[in-house]
N, C-alpha and C positions, 0 to 999 in steps of 0.2 A: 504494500500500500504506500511507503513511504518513496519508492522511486515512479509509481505512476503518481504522486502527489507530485513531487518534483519538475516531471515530463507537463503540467497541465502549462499551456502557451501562457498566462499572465504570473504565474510563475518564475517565467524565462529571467524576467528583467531583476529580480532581488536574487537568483542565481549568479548573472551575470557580475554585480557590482559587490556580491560576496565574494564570488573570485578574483577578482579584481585584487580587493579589502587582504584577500587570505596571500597573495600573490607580493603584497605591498608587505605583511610580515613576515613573510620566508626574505625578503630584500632586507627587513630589519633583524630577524636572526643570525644574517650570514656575517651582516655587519657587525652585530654582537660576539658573535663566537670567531670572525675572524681572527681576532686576537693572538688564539691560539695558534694561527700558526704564520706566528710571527718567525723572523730570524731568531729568536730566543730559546724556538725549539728545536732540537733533533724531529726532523719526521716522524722516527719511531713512537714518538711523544704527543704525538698529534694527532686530532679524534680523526680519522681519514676516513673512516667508516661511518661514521656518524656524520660526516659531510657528504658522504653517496648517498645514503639512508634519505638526508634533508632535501637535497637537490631532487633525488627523483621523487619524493613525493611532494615537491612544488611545480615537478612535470605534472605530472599526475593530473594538481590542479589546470594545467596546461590544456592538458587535453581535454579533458571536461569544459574549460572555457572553449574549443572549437565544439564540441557538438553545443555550445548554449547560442553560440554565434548564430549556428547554421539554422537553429530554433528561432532565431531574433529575426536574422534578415529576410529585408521586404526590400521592397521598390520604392519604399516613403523616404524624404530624404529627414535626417535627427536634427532635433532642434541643435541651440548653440548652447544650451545648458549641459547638454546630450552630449557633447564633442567635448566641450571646457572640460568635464567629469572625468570621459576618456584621457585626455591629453593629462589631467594633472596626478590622474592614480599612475598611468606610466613614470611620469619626471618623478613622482614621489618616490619610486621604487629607487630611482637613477641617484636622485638626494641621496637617499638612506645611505647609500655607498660609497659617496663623495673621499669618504672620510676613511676607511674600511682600510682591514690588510689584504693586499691580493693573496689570493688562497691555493696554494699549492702553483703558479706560475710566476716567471721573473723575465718573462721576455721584456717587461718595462722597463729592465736595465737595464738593457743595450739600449733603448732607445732615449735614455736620459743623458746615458755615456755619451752617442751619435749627437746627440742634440748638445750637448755642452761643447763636443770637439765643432761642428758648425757655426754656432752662437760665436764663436773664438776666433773661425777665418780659419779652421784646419782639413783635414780631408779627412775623413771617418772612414774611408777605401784603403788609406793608403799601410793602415798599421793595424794588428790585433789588438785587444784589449792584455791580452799576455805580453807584447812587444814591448807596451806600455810598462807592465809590472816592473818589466827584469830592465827595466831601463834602457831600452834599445830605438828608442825613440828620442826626439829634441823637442818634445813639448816644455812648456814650460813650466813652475812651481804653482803658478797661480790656480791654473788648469786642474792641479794635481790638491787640490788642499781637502785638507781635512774632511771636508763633506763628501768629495769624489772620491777619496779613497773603498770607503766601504762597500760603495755600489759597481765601482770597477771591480772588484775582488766576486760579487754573488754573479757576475754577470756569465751566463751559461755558454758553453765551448769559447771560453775563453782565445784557445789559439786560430778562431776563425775569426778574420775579416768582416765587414758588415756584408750583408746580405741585402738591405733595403735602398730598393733605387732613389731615386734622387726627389720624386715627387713627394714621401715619405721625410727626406732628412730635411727638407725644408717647413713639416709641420713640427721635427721633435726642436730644430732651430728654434725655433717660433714658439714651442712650448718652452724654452730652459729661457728663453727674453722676459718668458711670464713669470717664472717659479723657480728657474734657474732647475737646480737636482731633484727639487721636490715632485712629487708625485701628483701632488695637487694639478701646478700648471699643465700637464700633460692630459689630464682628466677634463680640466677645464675645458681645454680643443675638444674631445670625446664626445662631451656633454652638448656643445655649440654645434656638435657635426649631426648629433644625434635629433637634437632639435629640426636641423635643415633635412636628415633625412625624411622625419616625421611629415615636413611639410612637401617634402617630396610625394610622398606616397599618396599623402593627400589630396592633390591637385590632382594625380593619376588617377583616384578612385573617382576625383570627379570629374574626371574625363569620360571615364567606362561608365558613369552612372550608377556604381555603383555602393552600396549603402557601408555608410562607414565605418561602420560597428566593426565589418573586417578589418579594419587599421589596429583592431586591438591586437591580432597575430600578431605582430610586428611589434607594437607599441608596449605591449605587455608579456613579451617574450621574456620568460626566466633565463633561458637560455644567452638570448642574445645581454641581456639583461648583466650579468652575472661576466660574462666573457667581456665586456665590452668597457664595463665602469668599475666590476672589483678587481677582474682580470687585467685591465685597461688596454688590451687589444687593438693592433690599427689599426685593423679594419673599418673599426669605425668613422675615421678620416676618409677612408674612400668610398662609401655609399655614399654622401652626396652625390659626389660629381656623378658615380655609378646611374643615378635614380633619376637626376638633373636629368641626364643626357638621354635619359630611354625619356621623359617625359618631351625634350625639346623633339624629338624624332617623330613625337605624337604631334605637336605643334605644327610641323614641315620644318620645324628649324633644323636639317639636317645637317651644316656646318660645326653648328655649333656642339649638337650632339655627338657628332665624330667628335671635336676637341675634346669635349668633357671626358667621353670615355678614354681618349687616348691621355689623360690627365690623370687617369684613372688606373690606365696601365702603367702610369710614374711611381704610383704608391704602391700598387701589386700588380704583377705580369697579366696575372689571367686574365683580365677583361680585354685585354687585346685579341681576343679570339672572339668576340662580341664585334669588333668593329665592321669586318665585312656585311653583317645583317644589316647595321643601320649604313654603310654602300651600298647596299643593294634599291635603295629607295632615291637615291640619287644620279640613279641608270640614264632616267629624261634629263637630268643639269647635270650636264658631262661638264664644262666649265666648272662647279661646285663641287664636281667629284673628285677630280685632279686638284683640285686647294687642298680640299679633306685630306685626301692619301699622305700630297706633301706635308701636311703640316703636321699628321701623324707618324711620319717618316722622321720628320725634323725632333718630333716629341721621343721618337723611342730613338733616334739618335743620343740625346742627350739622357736618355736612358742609360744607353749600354756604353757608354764613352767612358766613362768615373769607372766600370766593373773591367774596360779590358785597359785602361792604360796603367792599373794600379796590376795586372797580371791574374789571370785566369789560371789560377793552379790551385795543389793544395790547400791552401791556405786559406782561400776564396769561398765565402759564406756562400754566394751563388750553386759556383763549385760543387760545393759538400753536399748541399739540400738537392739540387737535380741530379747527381749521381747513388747518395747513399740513402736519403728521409725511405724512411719506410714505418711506420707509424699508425696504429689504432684502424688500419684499415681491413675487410673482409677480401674486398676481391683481390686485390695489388698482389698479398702473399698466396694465395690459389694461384693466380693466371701466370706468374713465377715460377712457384712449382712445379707447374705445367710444362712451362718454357722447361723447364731444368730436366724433365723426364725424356721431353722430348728429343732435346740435346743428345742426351746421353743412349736413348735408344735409338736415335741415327746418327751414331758416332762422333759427333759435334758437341762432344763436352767441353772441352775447350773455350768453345765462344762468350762473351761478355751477357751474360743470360739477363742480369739483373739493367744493365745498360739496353740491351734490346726490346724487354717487357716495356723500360720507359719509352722509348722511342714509338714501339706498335701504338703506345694509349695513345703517345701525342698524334699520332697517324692518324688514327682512327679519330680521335678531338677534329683534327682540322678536316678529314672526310665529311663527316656530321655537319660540320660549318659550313661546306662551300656546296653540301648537297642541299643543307636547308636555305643557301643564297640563291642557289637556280632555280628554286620554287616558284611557281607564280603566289604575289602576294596578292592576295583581296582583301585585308581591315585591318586596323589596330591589333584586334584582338589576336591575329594568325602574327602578327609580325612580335606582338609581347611572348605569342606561346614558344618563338621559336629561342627568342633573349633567355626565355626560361629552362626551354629544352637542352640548350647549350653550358647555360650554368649548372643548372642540373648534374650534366654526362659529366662535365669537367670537377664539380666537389666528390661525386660516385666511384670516379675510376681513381682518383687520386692516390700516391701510395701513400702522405702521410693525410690523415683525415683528424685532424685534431678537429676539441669540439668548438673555437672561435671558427673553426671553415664552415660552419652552420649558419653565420653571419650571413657568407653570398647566398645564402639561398636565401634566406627569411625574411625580408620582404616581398618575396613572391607572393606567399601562404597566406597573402593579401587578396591575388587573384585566382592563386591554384593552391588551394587548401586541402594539399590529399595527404591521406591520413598516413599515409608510407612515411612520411615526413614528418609531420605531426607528432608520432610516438619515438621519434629519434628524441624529441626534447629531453625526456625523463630516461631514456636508453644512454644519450651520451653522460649523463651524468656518471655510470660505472666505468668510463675512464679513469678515474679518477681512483678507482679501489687497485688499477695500479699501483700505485704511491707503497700502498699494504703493502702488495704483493711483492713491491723489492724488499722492505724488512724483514718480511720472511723469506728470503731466496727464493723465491717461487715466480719471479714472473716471467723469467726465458718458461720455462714450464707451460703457465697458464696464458702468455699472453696472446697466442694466437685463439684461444679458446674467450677467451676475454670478449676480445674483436669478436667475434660469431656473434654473443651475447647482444651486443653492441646493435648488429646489425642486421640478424637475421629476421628480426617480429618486421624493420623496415623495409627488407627487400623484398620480403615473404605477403607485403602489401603494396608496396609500389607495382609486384609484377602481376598480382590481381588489379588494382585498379588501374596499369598500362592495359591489361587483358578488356576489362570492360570497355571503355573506351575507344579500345580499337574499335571491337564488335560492335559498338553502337555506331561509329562512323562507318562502320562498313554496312551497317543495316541501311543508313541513311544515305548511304550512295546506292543502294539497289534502289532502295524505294523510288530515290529520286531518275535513277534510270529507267525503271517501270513507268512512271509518268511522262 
């Protein structure tokens, strides 16, 4: 009786801003107990378990908010008390964590390091954070003081190089001008980006017409939530321009859309596999297409310039993560394996197995791309599905899948809210029972089985509702051929 009392439609709406409410104290839990896992503790000392426990039953709550969604939307458009409500239980969550220990991640310091050697007028390419240690560097004392010391020293593979193109070291610049080492400043940009994505999506829902209640996916994402402001992840500096440039494309502004996204590939690579979709709409202003291309050419020139004149070897964050990352993913270690068997049963063990699986995905990435560019396009709607399709394949096949790479997708789950994705929210959260599982020497053991865990309830639903989908498009092309 109590979940068909729940299911009754006027219901919907004191469900809805319960989750919300219940979503806004898991943000203020996390923040409380972050604490614990300050630099003060040993890991081993650390509730780790009791943070997977927490996270996934704030997924939990996650998921329960999309089916209240799917219960709520209509075709009416919400008042402006309706959206105010919305918009201020998200930022409330994003508050709570302002302040917060990031929890079990330190990629923040590199990008405090990178931003303080920038701020300074130095090359954040040209030396490791270890170069720096052992004194093999000519920075100077000032650079090195007290406060810098500490966060140079936690910062992760120290003898690698940066890894972040140059779109990126001009926001952590720009955050260490605000806060200098502190964490705050850095959070601060996050927080500004997160607001402009919010309005991004926005504008997009009302372009599609549709009702905005979906913006709470996004808006009240734990996930994104958690990775983005306690985590403090880049990511989130690049969904503006990401969500800007798919909206200016909806516009006809397709100039400027190229730029954004190729602005977009300065902060992280992958959305440069995006930019052919929005060339494709530029086919009738052949003049406007050739600016685009050049001026994305010029953009990922000054990409890759800083990664190869500083040396492309060892040493090289670039380097390291596209030849070795291999990370929390289901399929990358299978389709590996595979390679490796195969290898070896037609005599080709020898070959670079782990370098060729990467090579096929990206193949197979850019196949996907330039099949869904030759499409004929007929609406918005086919030309978002395809933005989507592409992000999509590219977070899926990835070998490392950490759970900030849920970021690119989730602003989608605004317009394609399938539940294959959806139960990833509270699934990625047992990443994290890693952490455990190295205290007790157990995670070479369990990690692959981990991963499954991870992934299977979502792949075992993405490839149902890819199934349906098809089937009902195929139903809809017979029909429509019968007539």
């Amino acid at each position: 009786m109590t979940l068909r009392f729940l299911l009754l439609p006027h219901h919907y709406h004191w469900l809805f801003w319960g989750l919300g409410a219940l979503i806004c104290v898991g943000a203020g839990g996390l923040a409380y107990f972050s604490s614990y896992f300050s630099y003060d503790y040993a890991v081993r000392d650390m509730p780790v378990l009791q943070l997977v426990g927490g996270l996934f039953l704030i997924g939990l709550f996650f998921v329960a908010l999309r089916f209240c969604v799917g219960g709520m939307a209509s075709h009416r458009g919400r008042s402006i008390g309706f959206l105010a409500g919305l918009f201020i239980v998200g930022l409330m969550a994003r508050l709570l964590l302002m302040g917060s220990e990031p929890v079990l991640e330190d990629d923040y310091q590199r990008y405090l390091w990178d931003g303080g050697l920038v701020a300074s007028g130095l090359n954040p390419y040209k030396y490791s954070p270890d170069d720096v240690l052992n004194e093999r560097v000519p920075y100077s004392h000032e650079l090195l003081a007290d406060q810098a010391y500490p966060l140079l020293e936690r910062i992760n593979h120290p003898k690698l190089r940066t890894i972040y193109p140059i779109g990126s070291q001009m926001f952590f610049g720009a955050a260490h001008k605000i806060g200098g080492f502190s964490l705050l400043g850095w959070r601060s940009l996050l927080l500004i980006a997160e607001i402009l994505s919010f309005t991004a999506l926005f504008l997009m829902v009302r372009h599609f017409k549709r009702d905005e209640i979906w913006l709470s996916l996004y808006w009240w994402n734990p996930l994104v939530i958690k990775e983005l402001i306690n985590s403090a992840h880049m990511e989130g500096v690049l969904l503006p321009f990401l969500l800007f440039g798919v909206y200016a494309s909806f516009r006809g502004k397709f100039f400027i859309a190229s730029g954004a996204l190729s602005l977009a590939a300065s902060i992280k690579l992958w959305p440069a596999l995006l930019l052919p979709l929005i060339w494709r709409r530029m086919l009738t202003h052949k003049l406007m297409l050739l600016g685009a291309i050049v001026l994305s050419l010029i953009i990922g020139l000054a990409i890759l310039w800083p990664f190869a004149t500083s040396g492309l070897n060892e040493s090289s964050g670039l380097v390291a993560y596209g030849l070795k990352w291999k990370t929390n993913s289901a399929f990358f270690p299978a389709f590996e394996t595979y390679l490796f068997w195969l290898a070896t049963f037609t005599g080709y063990s020898w070959l670079p197995v782990p370098l060729i699986a990467r090579v096929l995905i990206g193949a197979g990435l850019v196949g996907v791309v330039l099949w869904l560019t030759s499409r004929p396009l007929k609406s918005d709607n086919q030309h978002l599905s395809h933005l989507f399709i592409t992000t999509l394949l590219i977070f899926l096949f990835s070998p490392a899948q950490f759970p900030w790479y849920f970021v690119w997708i989730a602003p989608f789950l605004v317009f394609f809210p399938l539940w294959g994705l959806i139960v990833l929210v509270p699934f990625m959260a047992l990443y994290y029972a890693g952490f455990a599982l190295m205290n007790m020497d157990e995670y070479a053991h369990y990690r692959p089985w981990l991963a499954l865990i991870v992934w299977m309830p979502a792949w075992a639903l993405l490839f149902w509702e890819g199934h349906a989908i098809w089937r009902s498009r195929s139903c809809d092309t017979k029909n429509s051929s019968a007539l």
